[in-house]
C-alpha positions as CSV (number, residue, x, y, z in Angstrom):
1,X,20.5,-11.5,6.3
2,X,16.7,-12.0,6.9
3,X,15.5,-15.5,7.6
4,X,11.9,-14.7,7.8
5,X,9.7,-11.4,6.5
6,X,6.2,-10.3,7.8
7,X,4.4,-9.0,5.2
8,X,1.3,-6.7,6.4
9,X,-1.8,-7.4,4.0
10,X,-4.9,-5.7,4.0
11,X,-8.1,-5.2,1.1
12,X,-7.1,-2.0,-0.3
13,X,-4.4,-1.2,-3.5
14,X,-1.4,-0.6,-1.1
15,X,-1.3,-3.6,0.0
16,X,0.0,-5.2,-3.5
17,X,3.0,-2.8,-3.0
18,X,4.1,-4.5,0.4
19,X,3.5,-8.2,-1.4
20,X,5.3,-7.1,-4.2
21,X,8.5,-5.5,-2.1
22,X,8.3,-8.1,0.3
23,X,8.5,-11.0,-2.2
24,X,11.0,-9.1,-4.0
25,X,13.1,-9.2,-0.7
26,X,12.3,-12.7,0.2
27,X,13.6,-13.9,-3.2
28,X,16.6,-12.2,-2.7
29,X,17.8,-13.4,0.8
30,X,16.0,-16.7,0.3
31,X,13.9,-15.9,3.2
32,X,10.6,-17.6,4.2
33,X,7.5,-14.9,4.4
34,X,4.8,-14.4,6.8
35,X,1.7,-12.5,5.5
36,X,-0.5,-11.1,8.6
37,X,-3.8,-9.4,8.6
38,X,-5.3,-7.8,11.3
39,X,-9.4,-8.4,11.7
40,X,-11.4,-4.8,11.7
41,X,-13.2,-4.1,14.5
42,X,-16.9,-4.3,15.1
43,X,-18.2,-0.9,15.9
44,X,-21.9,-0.3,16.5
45,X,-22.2,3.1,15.4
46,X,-24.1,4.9,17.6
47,X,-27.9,6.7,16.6
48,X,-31.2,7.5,17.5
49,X,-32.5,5.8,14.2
50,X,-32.5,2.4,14.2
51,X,-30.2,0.9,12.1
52,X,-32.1,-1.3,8.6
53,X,-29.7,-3.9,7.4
54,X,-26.3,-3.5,9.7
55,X,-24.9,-7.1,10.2
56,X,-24.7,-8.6,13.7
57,X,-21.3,-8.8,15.5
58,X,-21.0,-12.5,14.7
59,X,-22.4,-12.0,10.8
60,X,-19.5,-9.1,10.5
61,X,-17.3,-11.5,12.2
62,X,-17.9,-14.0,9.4
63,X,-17.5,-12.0,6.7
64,X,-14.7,-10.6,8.0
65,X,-12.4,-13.5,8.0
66,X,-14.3,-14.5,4.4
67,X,-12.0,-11.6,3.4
68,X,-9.1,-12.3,5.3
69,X,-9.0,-15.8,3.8
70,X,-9.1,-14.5,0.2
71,X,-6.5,-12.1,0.9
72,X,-4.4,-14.4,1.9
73,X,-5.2,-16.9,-0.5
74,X,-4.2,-14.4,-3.3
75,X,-0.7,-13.4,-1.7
76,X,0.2,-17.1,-1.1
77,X,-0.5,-17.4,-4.7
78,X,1.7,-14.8,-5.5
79,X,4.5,-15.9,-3.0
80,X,4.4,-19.4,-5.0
81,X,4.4,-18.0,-8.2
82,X,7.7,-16.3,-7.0
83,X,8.9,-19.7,-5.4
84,X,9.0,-18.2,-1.9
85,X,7.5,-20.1,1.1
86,X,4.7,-18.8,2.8
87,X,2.6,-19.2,5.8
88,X,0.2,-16.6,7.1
89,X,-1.2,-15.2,10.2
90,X,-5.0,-14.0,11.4
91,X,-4.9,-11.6,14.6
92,X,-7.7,-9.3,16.2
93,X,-6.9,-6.9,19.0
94,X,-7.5,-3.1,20.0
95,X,-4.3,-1.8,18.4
96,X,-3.4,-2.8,14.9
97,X,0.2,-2.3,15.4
98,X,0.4,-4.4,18.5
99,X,-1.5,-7.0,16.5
100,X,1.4,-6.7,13.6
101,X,4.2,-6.6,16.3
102,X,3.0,-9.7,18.6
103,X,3.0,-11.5,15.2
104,X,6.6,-10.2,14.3
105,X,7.5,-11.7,18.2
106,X,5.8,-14.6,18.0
107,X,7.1,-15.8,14.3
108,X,10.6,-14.7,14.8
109,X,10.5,-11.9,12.1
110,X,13.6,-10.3,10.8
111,X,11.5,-7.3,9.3
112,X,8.8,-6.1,8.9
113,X,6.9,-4.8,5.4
114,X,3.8,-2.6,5.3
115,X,2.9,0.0,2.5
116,X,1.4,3.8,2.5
117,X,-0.1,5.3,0.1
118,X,1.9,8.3,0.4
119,X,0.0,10.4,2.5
120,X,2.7,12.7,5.2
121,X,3.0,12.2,8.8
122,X,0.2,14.2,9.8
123,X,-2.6,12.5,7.1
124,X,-1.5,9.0,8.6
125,X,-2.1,10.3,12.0
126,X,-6.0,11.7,11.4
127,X,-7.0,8.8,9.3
128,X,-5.5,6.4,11.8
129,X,-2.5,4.3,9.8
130,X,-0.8,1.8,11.6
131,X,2.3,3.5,10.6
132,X,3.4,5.8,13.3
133,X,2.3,2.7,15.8
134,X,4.1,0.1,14.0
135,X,7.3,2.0,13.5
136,X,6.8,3.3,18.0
137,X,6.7,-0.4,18.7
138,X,8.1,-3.1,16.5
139,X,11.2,-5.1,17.9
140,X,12.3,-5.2,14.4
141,X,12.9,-3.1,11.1
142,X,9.9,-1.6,9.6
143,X,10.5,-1.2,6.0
144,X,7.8,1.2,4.3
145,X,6.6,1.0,0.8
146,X,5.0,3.3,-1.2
147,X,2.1,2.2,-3.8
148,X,2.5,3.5,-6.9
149,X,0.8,6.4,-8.5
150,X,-2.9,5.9,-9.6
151,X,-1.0,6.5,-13.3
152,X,2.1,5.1,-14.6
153,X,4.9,7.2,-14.9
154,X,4.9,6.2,-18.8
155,X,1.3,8.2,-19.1
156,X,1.3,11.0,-16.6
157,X,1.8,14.1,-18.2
158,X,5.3,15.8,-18.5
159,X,6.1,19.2,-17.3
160,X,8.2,20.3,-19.9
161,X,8.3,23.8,-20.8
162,X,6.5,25.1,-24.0
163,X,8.8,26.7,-26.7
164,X,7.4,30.3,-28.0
165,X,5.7,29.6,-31.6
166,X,7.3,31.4,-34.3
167,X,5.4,34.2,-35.6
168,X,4.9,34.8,-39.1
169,X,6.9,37.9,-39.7
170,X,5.7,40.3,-42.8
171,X,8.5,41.6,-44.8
172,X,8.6,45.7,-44.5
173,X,7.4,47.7,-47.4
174,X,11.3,48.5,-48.1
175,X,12.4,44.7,-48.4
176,X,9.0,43.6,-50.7
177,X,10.0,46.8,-52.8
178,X,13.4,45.3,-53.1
179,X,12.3,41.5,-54.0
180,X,10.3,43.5,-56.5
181,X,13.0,44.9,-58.5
């Protein structure tokens, strides 16, 4: 069903959930994957101090696709690990999720695969996820994966309801005169 999956990386812990899922999904339809990561922004913040040690646009520029390349670098190692065929994809733009979606267009994506980390509509909103914008504008499927839990499900703690102790009942005067007899 799906020739080819765009897999949306980034540097933080969600991201291994949409390399994971997306892999997962390529194996399965024998499907080629495209990992893309969008290049942050340089913003010069704004102060009357000057700023001490704040990189230059073209230093920030550097390091930023330092990291890009690593990222990759990792999930192509993990796509050939799975034996699934990868190529990846650099973009830079205003608007993340029209960074994702011209990539989507321009590869000939069947889907798309990006992860949360499980905030609700509202969170992804103030704290600017690509979500909401990917999902508005892609040509294609999103699928959305959650990252797991910062504990296992094996170690978090169960609810389970605590059974009343037994208390130590003393015999009555009339039932230890009794045993007595």
């Amino acid at each position: 069903m799906y020739k080819r999956i765009l897999i949306v990386v980034g540097s933080g812990p969600t991201s291994r959930a949409a390399v994971s899922e997306g892999l997962g999904l390529a194996k399965v339809h024998d499907a080629e994957v495209v990992f893309a990561y969008v290049l942050p922004r340089y913003v010069m913040p704004v102060t009357e101090m000057p700023l001490l040690g704040a990189p230059s646009p073209d230093e920030f520029q550097r390091e930023a696709r330092a990291d890009a390349e690593r990222i990759l670098a990792k999930a192509t190692v993990a796509a050939t690990k799975a034996g699934v065929h990868s190529l990846h994809a650099l973009s830079a733009g205003a608007d993340d999720a029209e960074c994702i979606t011209d990539i989507a267009r321009r590869r000939r994506c069947d889907v798309i695969v990006v992860a949360s980390a499980g905030r609700n509509a509202v969170m992804r909103l103030l704290t600017g996820s690509v979500i909401p914008g990917l999902i508005t504008l892609s040509p294609v499927p999103v699928l959305v994966c959650r990252a797991p839990a910062a504990t296992s499900p094996a170690r978090r703690p169960a609810l389970v309801p605590r059974r009343p102790r037994r208390r130590k009942v003393e015999p009555s005067p009339r039932v230890r005169a009794r045993a007595a007899v």
